[in-house]
N, CA, C and O of each residue as an XYZ file, in Angstrom:
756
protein
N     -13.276      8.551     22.715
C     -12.157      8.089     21.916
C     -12.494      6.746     21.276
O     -13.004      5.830     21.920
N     -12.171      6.662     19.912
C     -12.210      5.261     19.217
C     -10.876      4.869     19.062
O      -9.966      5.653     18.795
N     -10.743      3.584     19.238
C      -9.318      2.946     19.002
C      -9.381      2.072     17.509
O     -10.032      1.029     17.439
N      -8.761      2.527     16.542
C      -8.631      2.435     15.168
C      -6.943      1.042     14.992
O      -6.296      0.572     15.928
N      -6.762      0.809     13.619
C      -5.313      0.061     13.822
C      -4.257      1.498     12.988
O      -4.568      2.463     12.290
N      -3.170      1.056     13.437
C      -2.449      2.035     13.053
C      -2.514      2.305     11.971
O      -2.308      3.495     11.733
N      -2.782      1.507     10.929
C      -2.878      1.403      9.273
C      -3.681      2.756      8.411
O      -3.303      3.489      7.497
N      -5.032      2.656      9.251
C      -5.980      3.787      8.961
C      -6.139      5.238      9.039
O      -6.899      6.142      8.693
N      -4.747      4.954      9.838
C      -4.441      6.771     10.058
C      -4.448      7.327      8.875
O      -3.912      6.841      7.879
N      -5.047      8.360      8.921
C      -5.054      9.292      7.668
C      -4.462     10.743      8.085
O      -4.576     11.191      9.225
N      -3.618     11.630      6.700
C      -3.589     13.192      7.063
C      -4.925     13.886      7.420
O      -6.047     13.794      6.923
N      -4.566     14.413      8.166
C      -5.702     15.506      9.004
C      -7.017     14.627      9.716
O      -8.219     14.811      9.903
N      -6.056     13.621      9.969
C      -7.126     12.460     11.502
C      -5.898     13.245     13.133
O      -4.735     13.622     13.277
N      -6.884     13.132     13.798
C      -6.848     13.705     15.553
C      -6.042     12.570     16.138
O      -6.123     11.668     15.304
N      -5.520     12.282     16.857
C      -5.380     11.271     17.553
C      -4.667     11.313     19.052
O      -3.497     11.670     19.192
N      -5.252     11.032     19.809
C      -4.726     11.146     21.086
C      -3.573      9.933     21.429
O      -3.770      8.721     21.346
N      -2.468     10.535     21.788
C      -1.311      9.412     22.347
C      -1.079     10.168     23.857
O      -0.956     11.392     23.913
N      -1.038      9.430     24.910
C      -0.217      9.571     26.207
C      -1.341     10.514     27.366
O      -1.022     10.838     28.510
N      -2.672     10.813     26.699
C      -3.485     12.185     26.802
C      -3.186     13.771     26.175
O      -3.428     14.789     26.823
N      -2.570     13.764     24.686
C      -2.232     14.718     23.833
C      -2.852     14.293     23.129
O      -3.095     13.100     22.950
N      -3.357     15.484     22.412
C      -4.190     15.020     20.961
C      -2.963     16.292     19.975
O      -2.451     17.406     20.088
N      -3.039     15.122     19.058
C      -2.094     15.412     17.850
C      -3.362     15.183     16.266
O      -4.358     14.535     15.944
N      -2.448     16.192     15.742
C      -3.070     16.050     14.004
C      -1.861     15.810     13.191
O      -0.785     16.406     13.218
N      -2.421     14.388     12.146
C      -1.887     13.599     11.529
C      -0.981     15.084      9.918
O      -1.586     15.900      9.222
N       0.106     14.857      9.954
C       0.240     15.897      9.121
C       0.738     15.063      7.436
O       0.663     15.514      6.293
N       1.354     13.397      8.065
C       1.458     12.543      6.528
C       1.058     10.945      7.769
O       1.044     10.800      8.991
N       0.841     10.200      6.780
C       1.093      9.084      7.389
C       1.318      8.005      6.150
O       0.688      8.134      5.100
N       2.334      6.857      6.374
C       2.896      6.392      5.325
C       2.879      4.744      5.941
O       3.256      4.503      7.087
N       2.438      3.789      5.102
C       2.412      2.385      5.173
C       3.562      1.265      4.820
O       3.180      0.236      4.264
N       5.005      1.434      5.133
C       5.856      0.278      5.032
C       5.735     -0.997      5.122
O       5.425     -1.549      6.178
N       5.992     -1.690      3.899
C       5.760     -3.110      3.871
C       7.256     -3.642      3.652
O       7.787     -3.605      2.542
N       7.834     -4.094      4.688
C       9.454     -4.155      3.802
C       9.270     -6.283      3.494
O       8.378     -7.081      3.782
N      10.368     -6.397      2.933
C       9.942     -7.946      2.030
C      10.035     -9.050      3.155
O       9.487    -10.148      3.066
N      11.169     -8.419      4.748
C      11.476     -9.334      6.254
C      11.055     -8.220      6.887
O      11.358     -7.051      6.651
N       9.955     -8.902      8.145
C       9.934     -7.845      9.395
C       8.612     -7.353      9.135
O       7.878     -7.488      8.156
N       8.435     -6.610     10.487
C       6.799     -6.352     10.636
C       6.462     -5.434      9.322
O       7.322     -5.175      8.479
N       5.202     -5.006      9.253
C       5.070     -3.665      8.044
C       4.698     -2.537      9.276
O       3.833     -2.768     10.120
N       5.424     -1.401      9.235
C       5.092     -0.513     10.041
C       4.216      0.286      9.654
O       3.401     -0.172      8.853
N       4.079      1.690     10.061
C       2.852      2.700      9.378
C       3.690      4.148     10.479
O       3.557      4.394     11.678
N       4.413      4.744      9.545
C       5.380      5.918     10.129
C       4.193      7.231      9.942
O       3.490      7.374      8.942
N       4.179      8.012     11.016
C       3.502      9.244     11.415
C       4.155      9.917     11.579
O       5.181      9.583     12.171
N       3.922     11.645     11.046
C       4.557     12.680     11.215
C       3.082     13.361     11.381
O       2.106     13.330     10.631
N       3.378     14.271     13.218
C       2.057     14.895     13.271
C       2.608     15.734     14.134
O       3.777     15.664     14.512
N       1.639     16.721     14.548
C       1.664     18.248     15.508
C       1.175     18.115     16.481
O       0.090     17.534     16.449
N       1.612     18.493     17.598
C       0.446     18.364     18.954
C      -0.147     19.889     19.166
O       0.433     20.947     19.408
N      -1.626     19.548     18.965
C      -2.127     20.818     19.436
C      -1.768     21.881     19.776
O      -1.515     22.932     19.188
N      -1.751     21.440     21.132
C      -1.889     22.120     22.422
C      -0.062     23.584     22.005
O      -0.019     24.779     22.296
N       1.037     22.738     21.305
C       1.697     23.994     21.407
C       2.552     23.791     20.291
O       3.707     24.213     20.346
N       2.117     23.182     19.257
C       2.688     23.116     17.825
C       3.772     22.715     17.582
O       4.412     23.119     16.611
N       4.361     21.515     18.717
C       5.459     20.584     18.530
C       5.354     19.663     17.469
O       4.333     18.978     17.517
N       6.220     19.421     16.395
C       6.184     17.889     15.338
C       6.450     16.882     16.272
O       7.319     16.970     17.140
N       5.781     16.021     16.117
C       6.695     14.425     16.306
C       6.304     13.560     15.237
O       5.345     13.698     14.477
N       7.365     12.437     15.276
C       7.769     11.598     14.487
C       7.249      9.945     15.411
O       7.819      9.267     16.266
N       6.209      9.846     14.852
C       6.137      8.106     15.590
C       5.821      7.027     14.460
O       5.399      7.301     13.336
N       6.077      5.855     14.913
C       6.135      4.440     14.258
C       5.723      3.691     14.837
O       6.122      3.551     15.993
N       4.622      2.767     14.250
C       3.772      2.223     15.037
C       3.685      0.827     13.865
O       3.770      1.054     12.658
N       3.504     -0.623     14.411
C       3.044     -1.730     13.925
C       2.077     -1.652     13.336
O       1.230     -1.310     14.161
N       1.140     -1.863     11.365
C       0.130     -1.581     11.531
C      -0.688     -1.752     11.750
O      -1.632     -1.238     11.151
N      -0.895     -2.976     13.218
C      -1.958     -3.885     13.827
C      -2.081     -3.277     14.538
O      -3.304     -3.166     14.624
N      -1.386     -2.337     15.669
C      -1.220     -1.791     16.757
C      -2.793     -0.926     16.667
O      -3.349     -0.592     15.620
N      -3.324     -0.677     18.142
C      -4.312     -0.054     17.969
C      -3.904      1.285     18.383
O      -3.060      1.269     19.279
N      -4.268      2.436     17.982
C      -4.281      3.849     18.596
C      -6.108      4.637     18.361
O      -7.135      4.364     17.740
N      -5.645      5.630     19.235
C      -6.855      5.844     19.750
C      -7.031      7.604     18.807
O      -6.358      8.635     18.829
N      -8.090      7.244     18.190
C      -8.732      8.495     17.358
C      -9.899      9.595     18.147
O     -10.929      9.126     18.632
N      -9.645     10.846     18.196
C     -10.139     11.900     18.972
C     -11.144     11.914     18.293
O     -10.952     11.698     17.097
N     -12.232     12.102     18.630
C     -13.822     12.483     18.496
C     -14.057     13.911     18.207
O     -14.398     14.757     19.034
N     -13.743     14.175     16.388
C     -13.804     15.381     15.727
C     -14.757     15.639     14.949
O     -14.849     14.785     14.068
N     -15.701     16.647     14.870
C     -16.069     16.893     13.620
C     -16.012     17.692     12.928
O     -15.870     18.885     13.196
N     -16.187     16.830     11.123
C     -15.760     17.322     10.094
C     -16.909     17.765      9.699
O     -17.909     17.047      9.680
N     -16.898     19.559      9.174
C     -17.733     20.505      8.926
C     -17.042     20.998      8.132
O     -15.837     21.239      8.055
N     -18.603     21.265      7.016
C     -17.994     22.176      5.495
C     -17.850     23.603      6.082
O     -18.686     23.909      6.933
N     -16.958     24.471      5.768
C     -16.751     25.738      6.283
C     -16.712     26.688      4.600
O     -16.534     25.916      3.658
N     -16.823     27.857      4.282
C     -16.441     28.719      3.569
C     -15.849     29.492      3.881
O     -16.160     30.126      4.889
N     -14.407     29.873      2.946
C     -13.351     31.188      3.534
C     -13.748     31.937      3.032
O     -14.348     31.976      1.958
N     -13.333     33.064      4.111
C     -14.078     34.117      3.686
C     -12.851     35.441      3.508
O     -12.911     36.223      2.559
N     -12.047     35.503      4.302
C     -10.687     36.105      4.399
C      -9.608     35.990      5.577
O      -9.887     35.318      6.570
N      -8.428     36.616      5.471
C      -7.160     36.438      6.043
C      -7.378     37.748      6.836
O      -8.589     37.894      6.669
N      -7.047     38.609      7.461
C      -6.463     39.449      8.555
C      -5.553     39.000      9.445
O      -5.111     37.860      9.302
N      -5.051     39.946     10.684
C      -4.329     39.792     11.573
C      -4.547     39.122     12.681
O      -3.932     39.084     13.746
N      -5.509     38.591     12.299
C      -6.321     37.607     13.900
C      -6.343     35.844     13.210
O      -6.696     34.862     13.863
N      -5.940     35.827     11.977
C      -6.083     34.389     11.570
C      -6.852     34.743      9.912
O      -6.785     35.707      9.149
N      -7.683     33.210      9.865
C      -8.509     33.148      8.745
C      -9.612     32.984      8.971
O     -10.008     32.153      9.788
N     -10.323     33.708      8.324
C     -12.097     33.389      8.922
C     -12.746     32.513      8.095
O     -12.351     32.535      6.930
N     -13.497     31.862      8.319
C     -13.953     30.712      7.821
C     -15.563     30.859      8.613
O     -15.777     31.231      9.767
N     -16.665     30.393      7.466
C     -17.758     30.708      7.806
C     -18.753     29.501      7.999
O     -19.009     29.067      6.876
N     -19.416     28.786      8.968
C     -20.541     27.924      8.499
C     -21.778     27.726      7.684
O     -22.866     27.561      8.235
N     -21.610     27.740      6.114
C     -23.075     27.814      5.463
C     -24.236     27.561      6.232
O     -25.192     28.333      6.167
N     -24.250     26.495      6.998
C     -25.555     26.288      7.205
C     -26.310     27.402      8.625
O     -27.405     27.953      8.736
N     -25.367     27.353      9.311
C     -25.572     28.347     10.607
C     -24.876     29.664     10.871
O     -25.010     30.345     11.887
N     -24.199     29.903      9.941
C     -23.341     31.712      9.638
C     -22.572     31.509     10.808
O     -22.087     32.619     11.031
N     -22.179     30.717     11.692
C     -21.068     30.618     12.653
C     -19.672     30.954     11.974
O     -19.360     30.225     11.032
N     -18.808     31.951     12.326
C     -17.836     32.392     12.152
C     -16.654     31.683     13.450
O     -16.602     31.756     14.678
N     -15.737     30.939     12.278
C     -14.561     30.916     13.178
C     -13.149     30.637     12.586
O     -12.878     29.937     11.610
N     -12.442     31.230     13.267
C     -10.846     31.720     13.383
C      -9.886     30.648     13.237
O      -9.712     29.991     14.263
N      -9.170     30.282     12.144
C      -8.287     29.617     12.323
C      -6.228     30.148     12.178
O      -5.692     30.977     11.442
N      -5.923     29.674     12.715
C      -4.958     30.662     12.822
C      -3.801     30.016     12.125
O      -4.080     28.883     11.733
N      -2.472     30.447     11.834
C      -1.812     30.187     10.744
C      -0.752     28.974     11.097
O      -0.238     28.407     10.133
N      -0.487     28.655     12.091
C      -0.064     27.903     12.692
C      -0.808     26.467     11.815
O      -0.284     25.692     11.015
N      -2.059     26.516     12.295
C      -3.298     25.192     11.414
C      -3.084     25.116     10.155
O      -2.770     24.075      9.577
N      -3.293     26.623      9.427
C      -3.424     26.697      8.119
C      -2.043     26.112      7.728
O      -2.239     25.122      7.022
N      -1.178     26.264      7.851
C       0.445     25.733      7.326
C       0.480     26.145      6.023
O       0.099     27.300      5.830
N       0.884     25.419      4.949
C       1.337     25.355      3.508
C       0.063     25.996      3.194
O      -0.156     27.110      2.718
N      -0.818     24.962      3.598
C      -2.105     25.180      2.649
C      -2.769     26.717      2.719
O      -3.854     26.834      2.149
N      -2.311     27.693      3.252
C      -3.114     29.091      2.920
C      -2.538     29.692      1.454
O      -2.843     30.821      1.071
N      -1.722     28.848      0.736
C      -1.316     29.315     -0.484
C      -2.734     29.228     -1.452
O      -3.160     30.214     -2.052
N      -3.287     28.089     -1.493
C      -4.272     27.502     -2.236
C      -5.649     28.057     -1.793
O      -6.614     27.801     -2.513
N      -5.849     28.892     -0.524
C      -7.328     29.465     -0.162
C      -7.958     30.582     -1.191
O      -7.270     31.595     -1.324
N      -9.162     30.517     -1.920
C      -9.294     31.275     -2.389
C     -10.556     31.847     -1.789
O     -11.095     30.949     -1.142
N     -11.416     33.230     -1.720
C     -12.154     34.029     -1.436
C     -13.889     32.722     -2.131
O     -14.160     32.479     -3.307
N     -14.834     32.081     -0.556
C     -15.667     31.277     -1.077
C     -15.790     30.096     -1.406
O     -16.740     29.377     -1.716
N     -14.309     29.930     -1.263
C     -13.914     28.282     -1.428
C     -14.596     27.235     -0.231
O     -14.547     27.762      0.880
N     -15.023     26.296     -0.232
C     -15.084     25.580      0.541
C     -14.355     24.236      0.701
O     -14.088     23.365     -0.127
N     -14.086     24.346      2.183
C     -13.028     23.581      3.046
C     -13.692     22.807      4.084
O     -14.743     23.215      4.579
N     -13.222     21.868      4.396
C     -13.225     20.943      5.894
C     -12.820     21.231      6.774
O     -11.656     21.602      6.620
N     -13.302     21.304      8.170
C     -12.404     22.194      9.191
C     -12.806     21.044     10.272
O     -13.958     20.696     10.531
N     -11.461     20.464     10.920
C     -12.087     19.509     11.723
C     -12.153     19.938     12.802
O     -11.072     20.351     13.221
N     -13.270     20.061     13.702
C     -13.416     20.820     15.304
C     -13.807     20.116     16.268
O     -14.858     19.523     16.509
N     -12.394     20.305     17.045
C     -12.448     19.406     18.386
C     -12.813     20.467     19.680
O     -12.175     21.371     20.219
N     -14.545     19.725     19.953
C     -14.770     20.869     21.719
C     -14.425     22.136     21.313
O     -13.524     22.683     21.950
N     -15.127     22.955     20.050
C     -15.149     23.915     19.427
C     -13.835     24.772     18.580
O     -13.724     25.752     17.844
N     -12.810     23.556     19.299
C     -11.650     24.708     17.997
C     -11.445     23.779     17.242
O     -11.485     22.579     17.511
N     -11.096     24.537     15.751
C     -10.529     24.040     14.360
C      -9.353     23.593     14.676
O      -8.650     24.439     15.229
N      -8.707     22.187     14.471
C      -7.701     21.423     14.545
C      -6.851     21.093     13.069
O      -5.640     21.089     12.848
N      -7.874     20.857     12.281
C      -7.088     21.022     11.367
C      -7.702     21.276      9.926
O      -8.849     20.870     10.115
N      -7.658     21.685      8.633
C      -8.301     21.875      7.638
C      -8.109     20.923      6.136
O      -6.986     20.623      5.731
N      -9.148     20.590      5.541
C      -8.983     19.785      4.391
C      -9.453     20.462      2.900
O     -10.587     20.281      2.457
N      -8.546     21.170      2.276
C      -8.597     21.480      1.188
C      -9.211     20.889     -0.230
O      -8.711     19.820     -0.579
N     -10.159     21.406     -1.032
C     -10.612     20.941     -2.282
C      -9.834     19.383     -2.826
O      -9.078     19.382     -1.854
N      -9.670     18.864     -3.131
C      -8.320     18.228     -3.311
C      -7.840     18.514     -4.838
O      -6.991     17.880     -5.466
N      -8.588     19.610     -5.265
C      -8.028     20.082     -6.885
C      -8.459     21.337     -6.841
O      -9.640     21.479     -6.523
N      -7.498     22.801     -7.194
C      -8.136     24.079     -7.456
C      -7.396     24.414     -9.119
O      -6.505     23.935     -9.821
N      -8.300     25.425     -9.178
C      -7.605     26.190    -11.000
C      -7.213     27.328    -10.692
O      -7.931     28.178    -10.167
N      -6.047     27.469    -10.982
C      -4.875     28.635    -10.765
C      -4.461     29.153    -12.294
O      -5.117     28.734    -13.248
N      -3.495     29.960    -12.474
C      -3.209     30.709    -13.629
C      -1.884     30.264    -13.343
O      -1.283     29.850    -12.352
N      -1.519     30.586    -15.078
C       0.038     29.879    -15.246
C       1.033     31.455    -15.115
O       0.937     32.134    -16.137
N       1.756     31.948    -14.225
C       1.900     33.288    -14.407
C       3.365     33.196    -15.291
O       3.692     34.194    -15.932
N       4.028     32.275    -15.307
C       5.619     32.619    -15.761
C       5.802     30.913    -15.912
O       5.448     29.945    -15.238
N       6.790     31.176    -17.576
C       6.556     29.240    -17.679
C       8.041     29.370    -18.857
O       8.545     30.441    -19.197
N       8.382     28.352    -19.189
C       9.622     28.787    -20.127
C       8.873     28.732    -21.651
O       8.115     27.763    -21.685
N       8.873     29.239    -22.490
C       8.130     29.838    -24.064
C       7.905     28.041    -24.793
O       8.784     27.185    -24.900
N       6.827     27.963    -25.086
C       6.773     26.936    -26.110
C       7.575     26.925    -27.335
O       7.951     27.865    -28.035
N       7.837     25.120    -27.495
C       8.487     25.033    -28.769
C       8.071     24.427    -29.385
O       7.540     23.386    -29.000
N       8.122     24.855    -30.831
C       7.715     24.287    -31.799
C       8.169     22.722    -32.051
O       9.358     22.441    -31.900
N       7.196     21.669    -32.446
C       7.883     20.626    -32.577
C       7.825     19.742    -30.911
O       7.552     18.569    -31.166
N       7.930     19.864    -29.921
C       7.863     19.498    -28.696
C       6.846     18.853    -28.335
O       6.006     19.630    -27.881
N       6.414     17.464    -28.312
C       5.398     17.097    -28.042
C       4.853     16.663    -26.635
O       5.730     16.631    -25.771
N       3.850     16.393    -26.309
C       3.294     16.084    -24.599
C       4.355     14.690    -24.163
O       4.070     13.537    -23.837
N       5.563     15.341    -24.317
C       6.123     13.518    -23.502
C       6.254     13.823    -22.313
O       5.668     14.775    -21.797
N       7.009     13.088    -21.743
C       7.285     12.560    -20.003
C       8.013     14.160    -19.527
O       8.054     14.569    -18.367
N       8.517     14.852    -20.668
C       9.547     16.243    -20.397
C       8.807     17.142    -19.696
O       7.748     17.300    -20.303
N       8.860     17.994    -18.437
C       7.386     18.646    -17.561
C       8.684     20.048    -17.889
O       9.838     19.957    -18.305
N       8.068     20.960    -17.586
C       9.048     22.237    -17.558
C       8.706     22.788    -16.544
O       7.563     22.491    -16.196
N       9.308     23.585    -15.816
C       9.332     24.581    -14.562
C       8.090     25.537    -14.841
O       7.972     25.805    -16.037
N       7.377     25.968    -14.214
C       6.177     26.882    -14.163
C       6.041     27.344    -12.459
O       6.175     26.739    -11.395
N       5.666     28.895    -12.894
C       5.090     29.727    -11.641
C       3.759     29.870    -11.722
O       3.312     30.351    -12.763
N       2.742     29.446    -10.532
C       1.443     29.479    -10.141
C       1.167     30.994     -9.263
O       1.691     31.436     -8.240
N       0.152     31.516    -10.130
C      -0.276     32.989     -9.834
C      -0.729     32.953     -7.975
O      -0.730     34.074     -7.465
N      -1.042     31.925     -7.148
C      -0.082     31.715     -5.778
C       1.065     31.382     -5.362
O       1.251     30.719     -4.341
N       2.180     31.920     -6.307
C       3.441     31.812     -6.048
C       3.899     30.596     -5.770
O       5.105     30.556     -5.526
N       3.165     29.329     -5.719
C       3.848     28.176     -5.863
C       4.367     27.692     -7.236
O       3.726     27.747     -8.285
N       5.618     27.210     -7.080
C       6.117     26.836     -8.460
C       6.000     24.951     -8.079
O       6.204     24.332     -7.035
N       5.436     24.343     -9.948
C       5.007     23.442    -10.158
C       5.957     22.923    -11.138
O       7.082     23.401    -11.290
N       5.405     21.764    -11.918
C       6.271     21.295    -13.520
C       4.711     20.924    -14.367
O       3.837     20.211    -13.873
N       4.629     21.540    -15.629
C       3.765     21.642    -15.957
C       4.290     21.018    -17.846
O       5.429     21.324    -18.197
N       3.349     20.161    -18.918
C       3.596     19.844    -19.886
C       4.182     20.998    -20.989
O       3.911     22.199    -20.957
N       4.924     20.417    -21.821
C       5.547     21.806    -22.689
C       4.517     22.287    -23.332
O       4.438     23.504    -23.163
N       3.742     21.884    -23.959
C       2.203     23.015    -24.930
C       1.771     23.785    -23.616
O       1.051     24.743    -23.901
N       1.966     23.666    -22.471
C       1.337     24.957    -21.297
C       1.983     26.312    -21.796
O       3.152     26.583    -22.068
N       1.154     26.857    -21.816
C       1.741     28.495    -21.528
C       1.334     29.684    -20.296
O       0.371     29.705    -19.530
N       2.298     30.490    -20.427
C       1.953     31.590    -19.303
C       0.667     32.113    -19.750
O       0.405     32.452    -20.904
N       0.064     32.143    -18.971
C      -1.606     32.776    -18.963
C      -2.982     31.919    -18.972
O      -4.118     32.343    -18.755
N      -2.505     30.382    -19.331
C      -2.905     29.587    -19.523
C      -3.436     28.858    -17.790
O      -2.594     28.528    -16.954
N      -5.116     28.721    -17.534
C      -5.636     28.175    -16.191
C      -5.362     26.734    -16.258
O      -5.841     25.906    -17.033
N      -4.537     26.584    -15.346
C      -4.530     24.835    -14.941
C      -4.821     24.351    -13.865
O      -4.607     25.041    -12.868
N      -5.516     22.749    -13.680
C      -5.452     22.483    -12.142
C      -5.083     21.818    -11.781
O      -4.779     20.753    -12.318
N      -4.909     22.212    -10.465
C      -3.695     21.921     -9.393
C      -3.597     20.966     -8.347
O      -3.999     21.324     -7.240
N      -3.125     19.783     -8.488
C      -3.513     18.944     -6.976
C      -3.036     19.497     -5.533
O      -1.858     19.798     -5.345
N      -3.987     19.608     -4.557
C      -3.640     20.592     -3.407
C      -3.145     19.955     -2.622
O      -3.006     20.428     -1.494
N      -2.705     18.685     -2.909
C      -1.690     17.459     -1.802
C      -0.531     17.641     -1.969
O       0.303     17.626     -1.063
N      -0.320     17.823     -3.054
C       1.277     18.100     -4.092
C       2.152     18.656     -4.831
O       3.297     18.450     -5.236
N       1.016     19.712     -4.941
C       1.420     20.765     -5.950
C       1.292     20.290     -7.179
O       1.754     21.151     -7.927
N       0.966     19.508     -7.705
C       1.136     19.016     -9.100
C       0.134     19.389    -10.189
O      -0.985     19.852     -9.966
N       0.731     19.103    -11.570
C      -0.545     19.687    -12.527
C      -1.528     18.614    -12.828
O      -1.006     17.529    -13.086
N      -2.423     18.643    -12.849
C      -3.873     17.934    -13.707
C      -3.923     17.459    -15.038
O      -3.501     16.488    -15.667
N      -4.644     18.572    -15.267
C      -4.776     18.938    -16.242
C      -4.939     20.763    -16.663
O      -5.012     21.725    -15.899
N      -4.949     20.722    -17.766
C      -5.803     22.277    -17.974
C      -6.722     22.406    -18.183
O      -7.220     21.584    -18.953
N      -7.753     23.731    -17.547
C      -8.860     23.879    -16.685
C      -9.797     23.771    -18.062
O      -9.323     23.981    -19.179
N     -11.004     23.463    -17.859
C     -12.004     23.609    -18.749
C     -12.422     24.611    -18.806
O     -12.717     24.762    -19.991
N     -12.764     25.814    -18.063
C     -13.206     26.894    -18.587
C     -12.505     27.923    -18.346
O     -12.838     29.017    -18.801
């Protein structure tokens, strides 16, 4: 175990509190203008997929689990989880949907991902941090409408709905930030 300050916590960092190891699911830095600056955590405990909610000083030290981060390739979904492959050593392993959370919207067939593995299981996964999706359903361009601040409602051919600039159209590849759902830009090729 390394003992880090609370500040440095990052999403999808390990961290052991009490002898539980938990994965970081946001972590957020409060500076208010009187009073300490805190650093608020929202994370999962392993072991049986409870949330908690902690707040910590961000001097305070906490103690970071000894994970490693390995490039993995997906390979597919079935009834046993997601398989995920090691390029370098063809090691196959299982992550199950519980881990995957939100993010199995954004997996595509070859993609490569981060899989952090603690004492051989996947704890938690780190997505591209940009993929190119298709615009499947968007409201019709208008003539005259130029790129301002105005975003319009759009459906992503993974069924996530985004807000995307008015010149977008349905059919049209854009990419996607995989933290937020949000648009980019549109795709280059």
């Amino acid at each position: 175990m390394v003992k880090v300050i609370a500040s440095s916590v990052r999403k999808g960092n390990v961290i052991d509190v009490d002898g539980k190891l938990y994965v970081v699911l946001t972590a957020e830095n409060f500076h208010p203008g009187k009073g300490t600056p805190v650093t608020q955590v929202n994370m999962r405990r392993i072991v049986d997929g409870v949330k908690v909610s902690e707040r910590w000083r961000t001097t305070e030290q906490v103690e970071r689990a000894f994970v490693e981060d390995v490039n993995h390739q997906f390979l597919y979904e079935d009834g046993e989880g997601f398989h995920f492959m090691n390029p370098e050593n063809y090691d196959q392993v299982v992550v199950d949907a519980d881990t995957m959370g939100d993010q199995k919207a954004y997996l595509q067939e070859g993609m490569t991902c981060i899989l952090s593995i603690h004492e051989g299981n996947p704890l938690a996964i780190e997505l591209p941090r940009h993929v190119i999706l298709e615009i499947t359903e968007t409201e019709p361009v208008v003539k005259g409408q130029t790129a301002s601040s105005s975003y319009k409602p759009a459906m992503l051919s993974n069924g996530i709905r985004t807000s995307v600039p008015p010149h977008i159209d349905a059919g049209t590849r854009v990419v996607i930030a995989t933290e937020d759902n949000s648009y980019v830009e549109r795709a280059k090729n």
